[in-house]
C-alpha positions as CSV (number, residue, x, y, z in Angstrom):
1,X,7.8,-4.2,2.0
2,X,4.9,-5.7,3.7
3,X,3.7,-8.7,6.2
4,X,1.5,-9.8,7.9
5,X,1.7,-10.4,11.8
6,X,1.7,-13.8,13.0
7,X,-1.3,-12.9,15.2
8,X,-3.0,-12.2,12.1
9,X,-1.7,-15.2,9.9
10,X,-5.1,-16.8,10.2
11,X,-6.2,-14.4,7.7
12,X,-3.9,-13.8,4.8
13,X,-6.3,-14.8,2.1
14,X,-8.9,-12.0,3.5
15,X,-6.3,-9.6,3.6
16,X,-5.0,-10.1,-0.2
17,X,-8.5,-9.7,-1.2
18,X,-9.6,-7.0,0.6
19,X,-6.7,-5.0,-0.8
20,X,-7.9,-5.2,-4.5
21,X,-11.2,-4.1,-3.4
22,X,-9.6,-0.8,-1.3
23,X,-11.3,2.0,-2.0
24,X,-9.9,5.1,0.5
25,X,-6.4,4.5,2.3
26,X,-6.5,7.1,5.2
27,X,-2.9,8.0,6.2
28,X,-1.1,10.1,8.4
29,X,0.9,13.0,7.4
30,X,4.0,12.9,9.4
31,X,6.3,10.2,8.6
32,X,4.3,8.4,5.9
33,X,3.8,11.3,3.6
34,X,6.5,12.8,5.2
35,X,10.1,12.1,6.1
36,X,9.5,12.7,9.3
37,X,13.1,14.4,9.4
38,X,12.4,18.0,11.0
39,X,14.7,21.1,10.5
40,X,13.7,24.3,11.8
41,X,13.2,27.0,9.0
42,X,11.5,29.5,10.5
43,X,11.4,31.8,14.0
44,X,8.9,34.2,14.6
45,X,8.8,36.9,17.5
46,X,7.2,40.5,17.7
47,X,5.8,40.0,14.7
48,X,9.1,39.6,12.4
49,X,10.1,36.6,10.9
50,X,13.6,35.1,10.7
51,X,14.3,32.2,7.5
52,X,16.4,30.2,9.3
53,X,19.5,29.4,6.2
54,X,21.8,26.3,6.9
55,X,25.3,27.6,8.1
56,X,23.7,30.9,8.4
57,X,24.2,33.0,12.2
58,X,20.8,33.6,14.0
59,X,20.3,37.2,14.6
60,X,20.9,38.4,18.6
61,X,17.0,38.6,18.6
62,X,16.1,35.3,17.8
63,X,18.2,33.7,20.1
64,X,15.8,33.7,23.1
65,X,13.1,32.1,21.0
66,X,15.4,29.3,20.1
67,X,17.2,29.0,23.6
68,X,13.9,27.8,25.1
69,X,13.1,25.8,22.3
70,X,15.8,23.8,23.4
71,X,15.1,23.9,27.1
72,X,11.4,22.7,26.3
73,X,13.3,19.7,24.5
74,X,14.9,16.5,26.3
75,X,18.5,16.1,26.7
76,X,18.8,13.5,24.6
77,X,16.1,13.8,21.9
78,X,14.3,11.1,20.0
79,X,11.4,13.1,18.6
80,X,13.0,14.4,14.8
81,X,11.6,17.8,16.3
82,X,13.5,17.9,20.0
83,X,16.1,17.1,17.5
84,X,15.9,19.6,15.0
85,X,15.8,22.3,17.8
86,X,19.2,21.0,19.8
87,X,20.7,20.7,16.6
88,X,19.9,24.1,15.7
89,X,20.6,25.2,19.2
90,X,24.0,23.7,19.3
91,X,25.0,26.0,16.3
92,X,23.3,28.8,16.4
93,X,23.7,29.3,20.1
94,X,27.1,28.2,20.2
95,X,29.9,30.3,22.3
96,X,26.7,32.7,24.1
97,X,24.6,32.4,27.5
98,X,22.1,30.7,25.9
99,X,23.2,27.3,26.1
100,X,22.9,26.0,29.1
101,X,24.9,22.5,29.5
102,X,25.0,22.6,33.2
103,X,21.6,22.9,34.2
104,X,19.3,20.3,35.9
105,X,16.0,19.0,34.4
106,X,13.8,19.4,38.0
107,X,10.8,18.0,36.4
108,X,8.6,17.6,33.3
109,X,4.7,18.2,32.7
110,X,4.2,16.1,29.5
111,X,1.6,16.4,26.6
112,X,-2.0,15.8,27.2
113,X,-5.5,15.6,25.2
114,X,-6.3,18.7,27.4
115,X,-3.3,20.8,26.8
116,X,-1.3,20.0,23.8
117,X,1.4,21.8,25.3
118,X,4.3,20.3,27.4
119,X,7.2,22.2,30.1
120,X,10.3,21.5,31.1
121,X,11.4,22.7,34.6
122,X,15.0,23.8,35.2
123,X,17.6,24.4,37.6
124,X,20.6,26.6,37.3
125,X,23.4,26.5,39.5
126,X,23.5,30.3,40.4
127,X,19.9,31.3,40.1
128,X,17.7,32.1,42.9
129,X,14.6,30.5,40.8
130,X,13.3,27.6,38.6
131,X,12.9,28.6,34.7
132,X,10.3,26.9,32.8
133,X,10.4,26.5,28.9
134,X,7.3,25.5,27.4
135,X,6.2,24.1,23.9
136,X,3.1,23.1,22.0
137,X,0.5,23.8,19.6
138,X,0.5,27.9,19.6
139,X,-2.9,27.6,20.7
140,X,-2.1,25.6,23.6
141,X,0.9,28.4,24.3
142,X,-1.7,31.3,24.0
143,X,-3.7,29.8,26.2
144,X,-1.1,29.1,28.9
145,X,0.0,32.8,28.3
146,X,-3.7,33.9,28.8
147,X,-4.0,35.8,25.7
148,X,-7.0,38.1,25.1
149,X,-8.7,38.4,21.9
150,X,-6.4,40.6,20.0
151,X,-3.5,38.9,20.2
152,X,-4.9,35.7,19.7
153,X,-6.0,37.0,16.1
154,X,-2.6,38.3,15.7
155,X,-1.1,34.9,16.7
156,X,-3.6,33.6,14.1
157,X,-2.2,35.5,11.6
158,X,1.3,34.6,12.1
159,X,0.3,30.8,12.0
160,X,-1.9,30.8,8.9
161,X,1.2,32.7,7.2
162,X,3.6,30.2,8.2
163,X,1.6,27.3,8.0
164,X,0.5,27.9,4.4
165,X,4.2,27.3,3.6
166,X,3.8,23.6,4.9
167,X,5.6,24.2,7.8
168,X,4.7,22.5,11.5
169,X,3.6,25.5,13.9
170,X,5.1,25.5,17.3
171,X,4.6,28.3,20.2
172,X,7.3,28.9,22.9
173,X,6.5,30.1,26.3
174,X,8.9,31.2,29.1
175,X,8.3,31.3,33.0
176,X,10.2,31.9,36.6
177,X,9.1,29.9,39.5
178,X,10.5,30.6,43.1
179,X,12.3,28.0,44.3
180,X,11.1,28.2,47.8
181,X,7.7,27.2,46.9
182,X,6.5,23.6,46.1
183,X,6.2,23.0,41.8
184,X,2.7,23.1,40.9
185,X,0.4,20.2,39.7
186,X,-0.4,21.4,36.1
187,X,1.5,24.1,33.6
188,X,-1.4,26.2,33.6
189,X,0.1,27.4,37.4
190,X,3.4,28.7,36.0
191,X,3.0,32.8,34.5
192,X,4.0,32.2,31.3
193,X,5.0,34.8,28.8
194,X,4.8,34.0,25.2
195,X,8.2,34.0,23.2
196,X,7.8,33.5,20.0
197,X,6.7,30.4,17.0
198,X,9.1,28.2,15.6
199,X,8.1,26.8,12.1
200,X,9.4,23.0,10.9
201,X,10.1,21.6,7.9
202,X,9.2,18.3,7.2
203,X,10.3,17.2,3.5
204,X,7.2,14.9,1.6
205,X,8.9,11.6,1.1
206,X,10.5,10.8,-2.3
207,X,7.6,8.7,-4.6
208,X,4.8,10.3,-2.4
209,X,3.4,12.1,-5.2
210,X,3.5,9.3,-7.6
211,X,2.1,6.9,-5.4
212,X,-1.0,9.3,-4.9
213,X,-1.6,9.7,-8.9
214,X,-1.4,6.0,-9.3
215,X,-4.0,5.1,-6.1
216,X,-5.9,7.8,-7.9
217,X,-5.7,6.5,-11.7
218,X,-6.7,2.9,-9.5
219,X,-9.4,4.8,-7.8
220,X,-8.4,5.0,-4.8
221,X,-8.8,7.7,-2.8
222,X,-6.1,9.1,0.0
223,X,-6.7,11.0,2.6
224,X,-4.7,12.9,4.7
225,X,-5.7,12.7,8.8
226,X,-3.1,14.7,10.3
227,X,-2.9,16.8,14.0
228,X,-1.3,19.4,12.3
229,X,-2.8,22.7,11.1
230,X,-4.7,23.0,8.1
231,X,-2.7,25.3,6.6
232,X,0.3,23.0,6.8
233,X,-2.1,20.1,6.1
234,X,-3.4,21.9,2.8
235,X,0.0,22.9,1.8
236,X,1.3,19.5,1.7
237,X,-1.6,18.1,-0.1
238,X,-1.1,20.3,-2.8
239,X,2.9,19.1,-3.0
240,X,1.8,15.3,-3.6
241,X,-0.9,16.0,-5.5
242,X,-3.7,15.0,-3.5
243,X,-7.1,16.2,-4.1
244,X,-8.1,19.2,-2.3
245,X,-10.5,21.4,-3.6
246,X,-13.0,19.8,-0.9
247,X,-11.0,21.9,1.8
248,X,-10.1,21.1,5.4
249,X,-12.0,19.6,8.1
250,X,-10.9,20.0,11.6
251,X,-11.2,17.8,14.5
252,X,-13.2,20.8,16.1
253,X,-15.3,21.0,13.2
254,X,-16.2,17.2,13.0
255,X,-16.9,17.0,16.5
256,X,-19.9,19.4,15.9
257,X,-20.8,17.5,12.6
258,X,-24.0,14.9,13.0
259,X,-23.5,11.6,11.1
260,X,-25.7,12.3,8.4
261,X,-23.7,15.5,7.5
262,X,-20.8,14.0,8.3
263,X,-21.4,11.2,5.2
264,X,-21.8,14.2,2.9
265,X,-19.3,15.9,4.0
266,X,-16.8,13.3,3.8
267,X,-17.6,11.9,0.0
268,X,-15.4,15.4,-1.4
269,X,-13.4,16.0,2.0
270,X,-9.7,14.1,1.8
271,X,-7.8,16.6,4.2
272,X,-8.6,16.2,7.8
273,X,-6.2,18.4,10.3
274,X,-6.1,19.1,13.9
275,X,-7.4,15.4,14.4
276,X,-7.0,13.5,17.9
277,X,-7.0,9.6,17.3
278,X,-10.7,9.0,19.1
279,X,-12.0,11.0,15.8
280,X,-9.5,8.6,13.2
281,X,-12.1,5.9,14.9
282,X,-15.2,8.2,14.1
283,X,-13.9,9.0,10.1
284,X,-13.3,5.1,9.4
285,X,-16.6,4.2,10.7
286,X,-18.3,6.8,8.7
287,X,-16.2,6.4,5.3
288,X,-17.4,2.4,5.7
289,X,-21.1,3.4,6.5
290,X,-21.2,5.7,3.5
291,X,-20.0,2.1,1.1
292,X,-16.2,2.6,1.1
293,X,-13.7,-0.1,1.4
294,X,-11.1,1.8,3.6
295,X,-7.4,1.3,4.8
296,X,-6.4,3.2,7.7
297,X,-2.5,3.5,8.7
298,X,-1.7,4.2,12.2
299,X,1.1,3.7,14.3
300,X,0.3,4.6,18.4
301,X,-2.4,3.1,21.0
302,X,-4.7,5.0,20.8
303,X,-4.8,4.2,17.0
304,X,-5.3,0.6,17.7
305,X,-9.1,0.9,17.4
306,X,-9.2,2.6,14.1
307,X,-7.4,0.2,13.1
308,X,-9.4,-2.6,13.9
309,X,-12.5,-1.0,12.2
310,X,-11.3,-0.4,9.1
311,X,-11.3,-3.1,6.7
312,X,-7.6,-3.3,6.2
313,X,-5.5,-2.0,9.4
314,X,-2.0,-0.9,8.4
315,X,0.8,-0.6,11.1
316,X,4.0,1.3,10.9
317,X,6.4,-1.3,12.0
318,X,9.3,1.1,12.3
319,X,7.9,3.6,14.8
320,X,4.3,1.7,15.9
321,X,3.9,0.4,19.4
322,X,3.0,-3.4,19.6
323,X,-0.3,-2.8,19.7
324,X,-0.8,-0.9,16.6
325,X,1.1,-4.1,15.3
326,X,-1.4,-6.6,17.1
327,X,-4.5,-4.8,15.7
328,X,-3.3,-4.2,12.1
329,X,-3.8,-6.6,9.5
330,X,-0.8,-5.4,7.9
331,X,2.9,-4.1,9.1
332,X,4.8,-2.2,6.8
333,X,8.0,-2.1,7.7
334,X,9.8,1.3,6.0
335,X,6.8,3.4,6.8
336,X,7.0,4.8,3.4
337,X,3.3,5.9,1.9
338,X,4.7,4.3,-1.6
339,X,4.3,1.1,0.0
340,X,0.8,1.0,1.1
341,X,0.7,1.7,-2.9
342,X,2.5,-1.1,-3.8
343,X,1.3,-3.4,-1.4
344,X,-2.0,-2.2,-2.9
345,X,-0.5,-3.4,-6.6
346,X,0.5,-5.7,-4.9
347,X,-2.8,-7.4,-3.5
348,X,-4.5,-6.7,-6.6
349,X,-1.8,-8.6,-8.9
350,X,-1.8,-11.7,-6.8
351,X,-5.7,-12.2,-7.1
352,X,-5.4,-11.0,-10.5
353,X,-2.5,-13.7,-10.7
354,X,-4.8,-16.2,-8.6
355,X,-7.7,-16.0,-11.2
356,X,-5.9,-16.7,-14.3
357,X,-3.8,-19.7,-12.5
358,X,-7.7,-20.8,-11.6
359,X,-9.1,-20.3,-15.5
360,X,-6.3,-22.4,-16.7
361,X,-6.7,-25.3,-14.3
362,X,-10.0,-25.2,-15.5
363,X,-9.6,-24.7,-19.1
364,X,-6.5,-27.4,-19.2
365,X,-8.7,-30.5,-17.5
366,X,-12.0,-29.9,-20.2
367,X,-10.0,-32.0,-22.9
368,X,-8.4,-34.3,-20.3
369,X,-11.7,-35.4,-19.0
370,X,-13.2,-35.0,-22.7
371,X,-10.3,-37.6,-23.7
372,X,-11.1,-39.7,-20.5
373,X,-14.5,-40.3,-21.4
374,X,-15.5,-40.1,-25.4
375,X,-13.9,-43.0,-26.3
376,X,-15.4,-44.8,-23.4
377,X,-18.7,-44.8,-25.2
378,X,-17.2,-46.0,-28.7
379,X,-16.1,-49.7,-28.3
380,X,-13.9,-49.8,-31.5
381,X,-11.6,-46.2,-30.7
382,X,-8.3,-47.2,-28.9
383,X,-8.0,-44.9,-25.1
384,X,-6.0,-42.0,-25.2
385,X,-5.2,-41.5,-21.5
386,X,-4.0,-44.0,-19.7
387,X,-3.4,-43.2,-16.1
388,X,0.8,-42.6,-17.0
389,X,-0.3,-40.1,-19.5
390,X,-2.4,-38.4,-16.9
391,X,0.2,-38.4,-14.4
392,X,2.3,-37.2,-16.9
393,X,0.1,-34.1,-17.8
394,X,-0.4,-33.3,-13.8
395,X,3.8,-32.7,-14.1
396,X,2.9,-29.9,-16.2
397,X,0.0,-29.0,-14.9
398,X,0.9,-28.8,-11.2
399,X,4.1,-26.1,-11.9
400,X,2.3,-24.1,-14.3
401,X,-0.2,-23.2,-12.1
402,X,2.4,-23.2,-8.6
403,X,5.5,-21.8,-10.2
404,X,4.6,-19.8,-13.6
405,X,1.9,-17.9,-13.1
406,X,3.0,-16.7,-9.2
407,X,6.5,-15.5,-11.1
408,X,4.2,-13.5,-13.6
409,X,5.0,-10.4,-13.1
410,X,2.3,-8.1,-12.2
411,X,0.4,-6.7,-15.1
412,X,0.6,-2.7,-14.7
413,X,-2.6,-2.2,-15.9
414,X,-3.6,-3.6,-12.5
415,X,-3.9,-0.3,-11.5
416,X,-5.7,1.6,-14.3
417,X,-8.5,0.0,-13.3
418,X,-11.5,0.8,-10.5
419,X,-11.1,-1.6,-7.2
420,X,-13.0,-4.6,-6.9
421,X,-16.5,-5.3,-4.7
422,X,-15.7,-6.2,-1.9
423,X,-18.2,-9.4,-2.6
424,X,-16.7,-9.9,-5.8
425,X,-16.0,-13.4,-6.3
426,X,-12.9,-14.7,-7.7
427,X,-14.8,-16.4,-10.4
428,X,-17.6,-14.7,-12.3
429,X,-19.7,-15.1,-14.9
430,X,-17.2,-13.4,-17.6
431,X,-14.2,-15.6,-16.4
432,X,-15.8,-19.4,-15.4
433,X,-17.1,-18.6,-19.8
434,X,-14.0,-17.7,-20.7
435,X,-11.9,-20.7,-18.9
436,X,-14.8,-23.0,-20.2
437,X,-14.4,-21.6,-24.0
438,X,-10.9,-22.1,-23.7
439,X,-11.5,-25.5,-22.7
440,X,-14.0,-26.4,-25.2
441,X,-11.7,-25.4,-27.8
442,X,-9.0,-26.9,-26.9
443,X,-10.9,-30.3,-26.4
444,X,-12.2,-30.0,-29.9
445,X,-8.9,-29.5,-31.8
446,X,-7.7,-32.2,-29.6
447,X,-11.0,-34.7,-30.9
448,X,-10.3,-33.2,-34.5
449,X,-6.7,-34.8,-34.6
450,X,-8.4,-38.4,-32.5
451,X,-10.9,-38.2,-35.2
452,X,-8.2,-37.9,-38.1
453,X,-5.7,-40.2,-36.5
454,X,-8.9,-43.1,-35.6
455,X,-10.4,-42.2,-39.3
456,X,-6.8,-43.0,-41.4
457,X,-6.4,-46.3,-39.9
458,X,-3.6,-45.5,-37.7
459,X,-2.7,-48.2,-34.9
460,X,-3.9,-47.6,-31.5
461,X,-0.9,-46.7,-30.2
462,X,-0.3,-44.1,-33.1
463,X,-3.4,-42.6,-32.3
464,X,-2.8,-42.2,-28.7
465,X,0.9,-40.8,-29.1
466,X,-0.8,-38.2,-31.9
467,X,-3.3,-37.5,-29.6
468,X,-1.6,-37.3,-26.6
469,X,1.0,-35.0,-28.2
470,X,-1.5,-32.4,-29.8
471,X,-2.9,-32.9,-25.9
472,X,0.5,-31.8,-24.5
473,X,0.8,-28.9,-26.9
474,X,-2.6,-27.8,-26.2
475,X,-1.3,-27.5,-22.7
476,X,1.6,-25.3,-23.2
477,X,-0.7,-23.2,-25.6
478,X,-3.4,-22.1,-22.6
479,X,-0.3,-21.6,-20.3
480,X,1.4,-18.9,-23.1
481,X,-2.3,-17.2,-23.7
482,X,-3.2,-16.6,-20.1
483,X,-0.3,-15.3,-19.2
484,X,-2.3,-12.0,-19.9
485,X,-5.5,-11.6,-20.5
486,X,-4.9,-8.2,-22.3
487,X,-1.8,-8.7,-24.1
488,X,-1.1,-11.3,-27.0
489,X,1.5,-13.9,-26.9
490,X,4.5,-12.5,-29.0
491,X,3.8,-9.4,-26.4
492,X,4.0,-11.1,-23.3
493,X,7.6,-12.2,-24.2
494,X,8.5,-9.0,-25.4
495,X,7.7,-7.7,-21.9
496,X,7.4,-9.7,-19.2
497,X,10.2,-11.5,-17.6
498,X,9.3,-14.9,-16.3
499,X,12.0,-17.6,-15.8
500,X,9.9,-20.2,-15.0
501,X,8.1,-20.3,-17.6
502,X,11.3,-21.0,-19.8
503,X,11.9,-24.0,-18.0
504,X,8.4,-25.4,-17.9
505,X,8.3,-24.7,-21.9
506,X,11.6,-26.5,-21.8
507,X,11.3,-29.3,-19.7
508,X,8.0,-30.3,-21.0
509,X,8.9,-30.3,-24.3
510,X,11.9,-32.4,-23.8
511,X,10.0,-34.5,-21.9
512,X,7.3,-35.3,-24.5
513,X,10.2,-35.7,-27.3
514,X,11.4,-38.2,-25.2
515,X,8.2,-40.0,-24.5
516,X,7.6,-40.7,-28.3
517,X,11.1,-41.1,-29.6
518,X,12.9,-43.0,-27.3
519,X,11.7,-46.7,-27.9
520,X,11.7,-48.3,-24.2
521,X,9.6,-45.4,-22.6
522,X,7.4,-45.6,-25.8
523,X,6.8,-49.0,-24.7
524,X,6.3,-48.1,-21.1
525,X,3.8,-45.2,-21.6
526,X,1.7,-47.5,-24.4
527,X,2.6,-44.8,-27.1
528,X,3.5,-45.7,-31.1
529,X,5.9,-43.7,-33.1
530,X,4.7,-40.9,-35.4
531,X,6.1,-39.4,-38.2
532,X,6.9,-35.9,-39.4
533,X,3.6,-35.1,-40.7
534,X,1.6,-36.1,-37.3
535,X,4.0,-34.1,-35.5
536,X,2.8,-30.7,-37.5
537,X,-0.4,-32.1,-37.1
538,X,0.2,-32.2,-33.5
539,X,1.7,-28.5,-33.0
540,X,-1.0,-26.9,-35.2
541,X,-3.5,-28.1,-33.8
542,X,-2.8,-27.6,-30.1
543,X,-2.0,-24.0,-30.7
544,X,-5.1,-23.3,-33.4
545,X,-7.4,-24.5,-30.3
546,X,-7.2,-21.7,-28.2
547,X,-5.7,-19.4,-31.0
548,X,-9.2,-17.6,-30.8
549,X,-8.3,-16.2,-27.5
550,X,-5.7,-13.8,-29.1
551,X,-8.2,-12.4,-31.1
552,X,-10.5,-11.8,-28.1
553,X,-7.8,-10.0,-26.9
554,X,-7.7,-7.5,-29.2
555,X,-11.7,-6.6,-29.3
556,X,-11.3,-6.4,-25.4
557,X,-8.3,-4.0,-26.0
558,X,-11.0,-1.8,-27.4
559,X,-12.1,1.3,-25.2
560,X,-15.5,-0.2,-25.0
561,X,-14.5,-3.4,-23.9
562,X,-15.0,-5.2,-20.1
563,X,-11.7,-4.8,-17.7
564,X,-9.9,-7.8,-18.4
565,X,-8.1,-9.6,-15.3
């Protein structure tokens, strides 16, 4: 779903915490919310509109508006929406003059940050002149048309009525050049005379919507940057669900803004249209000056600085550029919004994974040093751990905390809770108390059956292989209860799946069984053999000393209880 760029690798660790603590993902619209897979629904010219109907025949009037549709697209299209127009073309126009396979492509005049428009020149093999189709942002067309005030209104009209359908706006423009004379240097040279719009539909990706209400219930916030109106922008917000009762601000709009209005503007703001990438650079900086934690997705060049200011940089590996790739901290490979969620979950379950592998280290080596040292200062009591024992107890302890709790699976309730601080650390005061509690208690069930075992005259051996047993249990006890710090034991294996933990509960089990039954590794380890009685003895005990933990679980379950990792 995710990974993380070689160029980058130095900083994993950064990256997995700073996505727990993400507070506002900024994405784009097109191909992350959205399929990026364009089909044209809508034509309009003179003021009617056409609902372009799969299979259906395109009325005699609408044919000019999609013949130069196709003409302002490249032969062989990449762009979904070149695509979507000679695919529509090759249908609808199919069998009339307005296909026009034999023509030559004299030159292009491509998209810029000044005219968000681009042309196609063309030559036919009978006509006396070049033709020049021409497609952009309908504001760029009106403007290459020279439109006065009134139509300009009108053409507003047309686009807020389209647009508040969803659909991407485009404006078509037509012109005749002599062929005599030398091509100009820019469009605006060519007499252009407006055709009609073209409205695209771009469905919202499958999961969108659910991804958005679970960043939300996680609080964090999406928002939508986007070049497109803010009709269409709006419109598709309201499909996933994302909150916009803030409105629309437009890349016009937050040019004019000052930063401090800006900040204000942009805590209740999470739909941003008509944006160039200079201004994505501009909205990260100003989300992380006003205290948010913010992941920004982007995909060109021009995105590459964005990227690098935000605190987490996401690339889209399957239609970025290298450099978005270079200056993201993340690459995520399907472009698909639902995984920026899940790498989200994602982040958050691994630290939340991290701590309670962390706690348990900590809570399992309190009674192993206790046990080192307490009978070191009684002359008469026999030593529990010799250094076998604690090489032995490092075989458990080293694949619990390597193998079981990385194949925990993550806790869903991960996400029902607010992100982290960013300065958070990964132990505080709540959890270093709780892993030392644990390890307290375990140490002093532990000492109880030392204590019992020293006190009833058993021989030293017997009180190290009763001791070292309840020791062993105790073990497998912290692994079971921190599994989940929210959910009691019966419940964790009722629903979560973790194989390795079957064959750590296994193995070590056998293992110990071994150690005190079979006579020559008795002998090898130092240990006596115990009966029934310290075997029960030995299992109650080891499970009764962190048995308390369960019942914390339940008064944190409470609605007025702390988050619990």
């Amino acid at each position: 779903m995710a990974d993380v760029p070689s160029q980058r690798a130095h900083a994993p660790a950064a990256v997995i915490e700073t996505l727990g603590s993400a507070t506002v993902v900024c994405v784009d619209k097109t191909g992350t919310l959205t399929m990026n897979r364009m089909t044209v629904r809508e034509f309009v010219v003179g003021g009617r509109t056409h609902v372009v109907e799969p299979g259906a025949p395109l009325p005699e009037e609408f044919h000019e508006v999609a013949e130069y549709a196709v003409l302002a697209s490249p032969v062989d299209p990449f762009d979904p929406m070149d695509t979507a127009f000679t695919v529509l073309g090759g249908r609808a126009l199919a069998g009339t003059e307005h296909l026009h396979p034999g023509w030559e492509l004299v030159r292009e005049y491509p998209l810029s940050e000044q005219l968000l428009a681009l042309a196609h020149v063309w030559r036919s093999p009978d006509g006396a002149d070049y033709v020049v189709a021409a497609k952009g942002a309908p504001e760029a067309i009106a403007d290459l048309c020279h439109f006065d005030a009134d139509r300009i209104a009108a053409l507003r009209r047309d686009v807020d009525v389209a647009t508040s359908a969803g659909l991407r706006v485009l404006g078509i423009a037509r012109a005749r050049f002599g062929r005599a004379e030398a091509l100009p240097a820019g469009q605006h040279d060519f007499d252009f005379e407006f055709v009609g719009l073209a409205g695209l539909a771009d469905p919202v990706r499958p999961g969108v919507g659910e991804a958005v209400a679970e960043l939300s219930r996680a609080g964090v916030r999406t928002v939508m940057i986007t070049g497109d109106y803010p009709g269409t922008a709006l419109a598709i917000a309201r499909e996933i669900g994302l909150e916009s009762a803030g409105g629309v601000i437009t890349g016009p709009e937050l040019a004019e803004l000052d930063e401090e209005e800006l900040a204000r503007r942009i805590r209740t703001v999470s739909v941003f249209a008509r944006m160039v990438p200079d201004q994505k650079l501009r909205l990260v900086r100003a989300l992380k000056a006003d205290g948010e934690v913010v992941g920004m997705t982007g995909d060109g060049v021009n995105d590459a600085p964005a990227l690098r200011a935000a605190d987490i940089g996401i690339a889209m590996g399957a239609r970025g550029t290298d450099v978005a790739r270079e200056s993201a901290a993340l690459v995520i490979t399907d472009d698909d919004f639902s995984s920026i969620a899940g790498g989200i979950r994602q982040g958050r379950g691994i630290f939340d994974k991290l701590r309670k592998a962390m706690s348990y280290i900590i809570a399992v080596h309190v009674p192993i040093v206790g046990m080192s040292l307490i009978p070191v200062f009684v002359a008469d009591w026999p030593l529990v751990l010799l250094p076998a024992l604690i090489a032995f107890l490092e075989l458990i302890i080293d694949p619990a905390c390597s193998i079981v709790f990385e194949a925990e699976e993550i806790d869903p309730d991960v996400m029902e809770q607010p992100p982290r601080g960013l300065g958070e650390p990964l132990f505080g005061t709540r959890v270093l108390t709780i892993a030392a509690l644990q390890g307290a208690s375990a140490l002093a069930a532990v000492l109880a059956v030392y204590l019992w075992a020293v006190l009833g005259d058993r021989p030293d051996d017997v009180v190290r292989s009763v001791t070292f047993a309840t020791l062993v249990v105790g073990n497998l006890a912290l692994i079971l209860v921190n599994r989940s710090w929210r959910l009691p034991v019966w419940r964790t294996f009722r629903e979560r799946r973790n194989r390795a933990l079957k064959w750590i509960l296994i193995g070590a089990s056998a293992l110990l069984a071994a150690l005190l039954l079979v006579p020559a590794l008795r002998d090898a380890f130092g240990l006596g053999p115990i009966g029934p009685l310290d075997w029960l003895v030995a299992i109650v005990a080891g499970f009764a000393g962190v048995a308390w933990f369960e019942v914390y679980k339940v008064i944190a379950a409470r609605p007025a209880a702390h988050r619990a990792p």
